[in-house]
C-alpha positions in Angstrom: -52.9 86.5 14.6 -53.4 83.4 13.4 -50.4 83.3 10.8 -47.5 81.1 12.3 -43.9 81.1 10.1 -42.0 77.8 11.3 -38.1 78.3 10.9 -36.9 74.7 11.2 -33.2 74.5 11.1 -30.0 75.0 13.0 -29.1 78.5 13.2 -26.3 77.6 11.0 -22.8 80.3 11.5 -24.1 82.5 9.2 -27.8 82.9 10.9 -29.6 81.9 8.3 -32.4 80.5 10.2 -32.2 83.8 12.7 -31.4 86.4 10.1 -34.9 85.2 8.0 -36.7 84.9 11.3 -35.8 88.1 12.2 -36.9 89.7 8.6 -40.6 88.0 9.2 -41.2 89.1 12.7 -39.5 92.6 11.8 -42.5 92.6 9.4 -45.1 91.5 12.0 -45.7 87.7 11.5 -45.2 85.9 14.6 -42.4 83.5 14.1 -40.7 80.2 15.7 -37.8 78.9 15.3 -35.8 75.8 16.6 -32.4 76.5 16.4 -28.8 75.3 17.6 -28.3 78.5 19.5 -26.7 77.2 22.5 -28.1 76.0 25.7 -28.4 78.0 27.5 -28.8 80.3 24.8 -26.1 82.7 23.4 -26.2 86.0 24.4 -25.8 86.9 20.6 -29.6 85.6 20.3 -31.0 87.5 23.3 -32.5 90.2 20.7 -34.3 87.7 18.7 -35.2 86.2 21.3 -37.5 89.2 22.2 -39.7 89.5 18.9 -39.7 85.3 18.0 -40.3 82.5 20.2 -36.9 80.7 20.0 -36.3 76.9 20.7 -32.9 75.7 21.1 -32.0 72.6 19.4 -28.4 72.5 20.1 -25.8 72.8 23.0 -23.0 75.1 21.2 -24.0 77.4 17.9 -21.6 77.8 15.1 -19.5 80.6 14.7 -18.7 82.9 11.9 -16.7 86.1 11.5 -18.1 88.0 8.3 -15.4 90.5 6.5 -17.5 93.0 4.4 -15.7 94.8 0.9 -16.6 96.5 -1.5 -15.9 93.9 -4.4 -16.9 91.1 -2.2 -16.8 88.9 1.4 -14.9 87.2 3.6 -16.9 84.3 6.1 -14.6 82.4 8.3 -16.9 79.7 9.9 -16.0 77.5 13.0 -18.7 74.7 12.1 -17.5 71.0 14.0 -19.8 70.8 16.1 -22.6 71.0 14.2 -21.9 67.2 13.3 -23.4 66.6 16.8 -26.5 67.2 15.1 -27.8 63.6 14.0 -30.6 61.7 13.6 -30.4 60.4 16.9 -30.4 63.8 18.8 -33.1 65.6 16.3 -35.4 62.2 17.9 -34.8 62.7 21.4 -35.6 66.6 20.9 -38.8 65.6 19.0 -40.1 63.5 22.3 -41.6 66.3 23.9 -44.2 67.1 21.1 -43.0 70.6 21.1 -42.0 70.8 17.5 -45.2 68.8 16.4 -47.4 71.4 18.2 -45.5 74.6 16.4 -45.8 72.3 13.2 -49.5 71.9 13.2 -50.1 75.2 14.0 -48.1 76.7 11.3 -49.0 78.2 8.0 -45.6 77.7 6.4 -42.3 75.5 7.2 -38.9 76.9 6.4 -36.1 75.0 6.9 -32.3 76.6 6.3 -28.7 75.6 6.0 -28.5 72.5 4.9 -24.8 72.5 3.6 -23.0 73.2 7.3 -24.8 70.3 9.0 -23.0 66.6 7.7 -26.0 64.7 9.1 -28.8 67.1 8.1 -30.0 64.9 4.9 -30.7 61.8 7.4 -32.4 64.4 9.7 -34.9 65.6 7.2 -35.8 62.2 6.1 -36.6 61.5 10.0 -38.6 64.7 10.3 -40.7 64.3 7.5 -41.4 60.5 8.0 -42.3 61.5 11.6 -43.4 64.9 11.4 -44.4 66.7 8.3 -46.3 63.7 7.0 -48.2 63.3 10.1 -49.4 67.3 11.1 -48.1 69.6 8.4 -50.1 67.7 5.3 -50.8 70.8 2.8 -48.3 73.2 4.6 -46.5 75.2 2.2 -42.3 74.4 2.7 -39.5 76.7 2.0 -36.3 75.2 1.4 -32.9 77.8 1.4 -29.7 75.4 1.3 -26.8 77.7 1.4 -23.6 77.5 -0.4 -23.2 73.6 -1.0 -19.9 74.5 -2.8 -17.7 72.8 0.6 -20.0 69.1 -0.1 -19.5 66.4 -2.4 -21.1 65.7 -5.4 -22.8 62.6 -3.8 -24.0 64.6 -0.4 -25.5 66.6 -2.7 -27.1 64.0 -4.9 -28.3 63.0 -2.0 -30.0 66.0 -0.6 -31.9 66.4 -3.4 -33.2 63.1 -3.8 -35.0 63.9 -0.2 -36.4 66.8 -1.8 -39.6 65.2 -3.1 -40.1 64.0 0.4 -41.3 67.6 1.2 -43.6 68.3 -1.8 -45.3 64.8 -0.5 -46.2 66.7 2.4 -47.1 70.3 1.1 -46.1 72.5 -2.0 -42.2 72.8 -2.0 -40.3 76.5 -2.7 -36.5 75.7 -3.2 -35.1 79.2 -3.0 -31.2 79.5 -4.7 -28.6 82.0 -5.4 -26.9 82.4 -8.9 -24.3 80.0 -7.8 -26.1 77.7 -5.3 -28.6 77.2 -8.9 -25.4 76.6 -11.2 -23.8 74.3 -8.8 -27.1 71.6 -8.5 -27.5 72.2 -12.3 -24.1 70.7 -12.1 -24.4 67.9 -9.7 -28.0 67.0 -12.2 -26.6 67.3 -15.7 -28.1 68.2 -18.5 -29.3 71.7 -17.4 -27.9 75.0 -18.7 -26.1 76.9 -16.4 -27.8 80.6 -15.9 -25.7 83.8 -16.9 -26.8 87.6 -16.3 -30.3 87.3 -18.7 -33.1 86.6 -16.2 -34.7 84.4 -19.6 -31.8 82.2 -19.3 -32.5 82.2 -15.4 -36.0 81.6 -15.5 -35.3 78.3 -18.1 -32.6 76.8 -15.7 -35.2 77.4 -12.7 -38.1 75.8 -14.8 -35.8 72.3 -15.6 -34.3 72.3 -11.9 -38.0 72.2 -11.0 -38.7 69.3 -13.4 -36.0 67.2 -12.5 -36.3 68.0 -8.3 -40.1 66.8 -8.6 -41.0 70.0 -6.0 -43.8 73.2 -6.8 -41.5 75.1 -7.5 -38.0 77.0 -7.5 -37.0 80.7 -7.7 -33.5 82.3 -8.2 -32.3 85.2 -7.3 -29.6 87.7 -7.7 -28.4 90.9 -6.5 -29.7 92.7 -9.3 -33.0 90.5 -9.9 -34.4 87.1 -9.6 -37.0 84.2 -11.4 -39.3 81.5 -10.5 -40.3 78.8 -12.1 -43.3 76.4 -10.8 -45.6 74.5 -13.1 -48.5 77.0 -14.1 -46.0 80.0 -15.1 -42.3 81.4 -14.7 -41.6 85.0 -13.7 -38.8 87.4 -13.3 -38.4 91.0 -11.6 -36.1 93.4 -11.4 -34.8 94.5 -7.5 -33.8 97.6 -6.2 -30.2 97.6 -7.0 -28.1 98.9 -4.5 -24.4 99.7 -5.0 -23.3 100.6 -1.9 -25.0 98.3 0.8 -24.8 99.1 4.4 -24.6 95.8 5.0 -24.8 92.6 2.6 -24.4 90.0 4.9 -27.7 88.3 5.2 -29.6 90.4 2.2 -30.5 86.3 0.7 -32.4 85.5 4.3 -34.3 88.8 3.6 -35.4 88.2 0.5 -36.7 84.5 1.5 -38.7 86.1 4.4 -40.4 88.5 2.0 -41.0 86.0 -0.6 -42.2 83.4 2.4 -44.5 86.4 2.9 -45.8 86.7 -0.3 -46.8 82.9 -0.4 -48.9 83.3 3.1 -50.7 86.4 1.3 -51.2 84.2 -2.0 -49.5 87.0 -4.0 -48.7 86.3 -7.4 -45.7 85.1 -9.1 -44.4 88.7 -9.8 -45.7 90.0 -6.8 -43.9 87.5 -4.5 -40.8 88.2 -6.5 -41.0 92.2 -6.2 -42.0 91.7 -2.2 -38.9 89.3 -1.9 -36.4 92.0 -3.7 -38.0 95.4 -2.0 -37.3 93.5 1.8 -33.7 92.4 0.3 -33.3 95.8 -1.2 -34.4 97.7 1.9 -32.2 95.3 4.1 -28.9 96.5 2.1 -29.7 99.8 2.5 -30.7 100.3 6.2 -28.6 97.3 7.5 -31.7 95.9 9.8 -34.5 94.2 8.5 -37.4 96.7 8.0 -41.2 97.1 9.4 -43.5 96.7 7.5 -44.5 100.6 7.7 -40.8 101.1 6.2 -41.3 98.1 3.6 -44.8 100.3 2.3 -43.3 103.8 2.3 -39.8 102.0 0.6 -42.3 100.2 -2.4 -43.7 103.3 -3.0 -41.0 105.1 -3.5 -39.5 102.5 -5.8 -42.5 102.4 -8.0 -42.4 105.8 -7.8 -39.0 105.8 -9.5 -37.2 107.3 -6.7 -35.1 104.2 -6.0 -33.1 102.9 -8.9 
């Protein structure tokens, strides 16, 4: 196949970069990612290693220990070095033309986990001035930032001043939580915070859009989610699930089926609905599905056999 997915980040503690990976190569798409997964590389990525081409772009990965409940999570991260990650050591990986070559081959560009990396801001600016401006013009980018609760205000000013530097280079999907969405309409001003109406949702992701300068934004929940880009704004409701198998990671899934639905030029709803039934089916099973499993799952669902 022709279709190339580009996970460009740093395998951040929680996976991010792996876990969405691993929900678009579970779905067929081949799939690369450059990752800080150890060198040489942890057995803990040996799996994906077998259905992605894997890069590693760092010598130790970060570490997390996930606590599951039933009202909620615990994530104990071990994340220091991850500051070796600079500017400086993104360039010398670049000087073998490796990441160039996936880049110009690729039909999207996802990059995840901005919060956990001190020096990832800088890092972007250096690939998209050396990079993304030079052999990804017109690639679609896919933006997840995690939880930026842990940096300050001005870090995060500063992120997202960056942002436009992507949509200079292709059309830019920032892809938020609930929280992650309330805490840059926060750090901005003068937006509305969302609550549990997907209308109220659907405004919030329309003026973050506005004031980013990117294509477009989308927000999700566990319950449902919104998008907001400049033609339209939509909203879906997901396959609620009250007793996951396994939550950890559900947000990656849903960014690998909506990055799905923008290579298959789905519409707004349909990219939405794609996004939740590959979250919704993740929660359930535990494992990110095939794409025979996502089919026979969407059907039931629209045959009202999933709530």
């Amino acid at each position: 196949s022709s279709l190339r997915e580009i996970v460009v980040t740093q395998a951040d503690p929680g996976g991010c970069a792996i876990n969405m990976g691993d929900g678009l190569a579970a779905l067929g798409l081949p799939v690369s990612t450059f990752a800080t997964v150890g060198e040489p590389v942890h057995a803990a990525f040996t799996p994906y290693s077998q259905i992605a081409t894997l890069h590693s772009w760092g010598r130790e990965p970060g570490r997390t220990l996930a606590y599951e409940f039933d009202d909620g999570k615990l994530m104990h991260s071990a994340v220091t070095q991850l500051a070796d990650f600079t500017p400086d050591y993104v360039a010398k990986r670049l000087e073998n033309g490796v990441f160039q070559e996936a880049c110009s081959a690729a039909k999207l560009i996802a990059l995840t986990d901005w919060t956990l990396y001190p020096h990832m801001t800088e890092c972007w600016k250096l690939l998209q001035r050396e990079v993304f401006s030079q052999v990804a013009l017109g690639t679609p980018f896919f933006l997840d930032l995690v939880d930026p609760s842990s940096r300050s205000e001005a870090d995060i000013r500063a992120m997202l001043e960056a942002l436009p530097g992507f949509e200079a280079c292709g059309p830019t999907t920032l892809g938020l939580n609930r929280n992650e969405a309330n805490i840059l309409s926060s750090v901005i001003g003068g937006i509305s915070l969302s609550d549990a109406n997907m209308q109220s949702a659907a405004e919030q992701a329309q003026a973050l859009r506005e004031a980013l300068g990117i294509s477009e934004v989308v927000i999700h929940s566990i319950k449902d989610a919104v998008l907001a880009n400049a033609a339209e704004t939509g909203h879906a409701r997901g396959p609620f699930c009250p007793r996951p198998k396994k939550s950890t990671g559900a947000g990656d899934r849903f960014n690998a089926g909506y990055a799905l639905g923008i290579l298959l030029g789905l519409s707004a709803e349909s990219r939405l609905l794609l996004a939740s039934a590959v979250s919704g089916l993740y929660v359930r099973k535990g494992v990110s599905p095939s794409f025979a499993e996502l089919i026979h799952f969407i059907r039931e669902w629209a045959a009202g056999e999933i709530a």
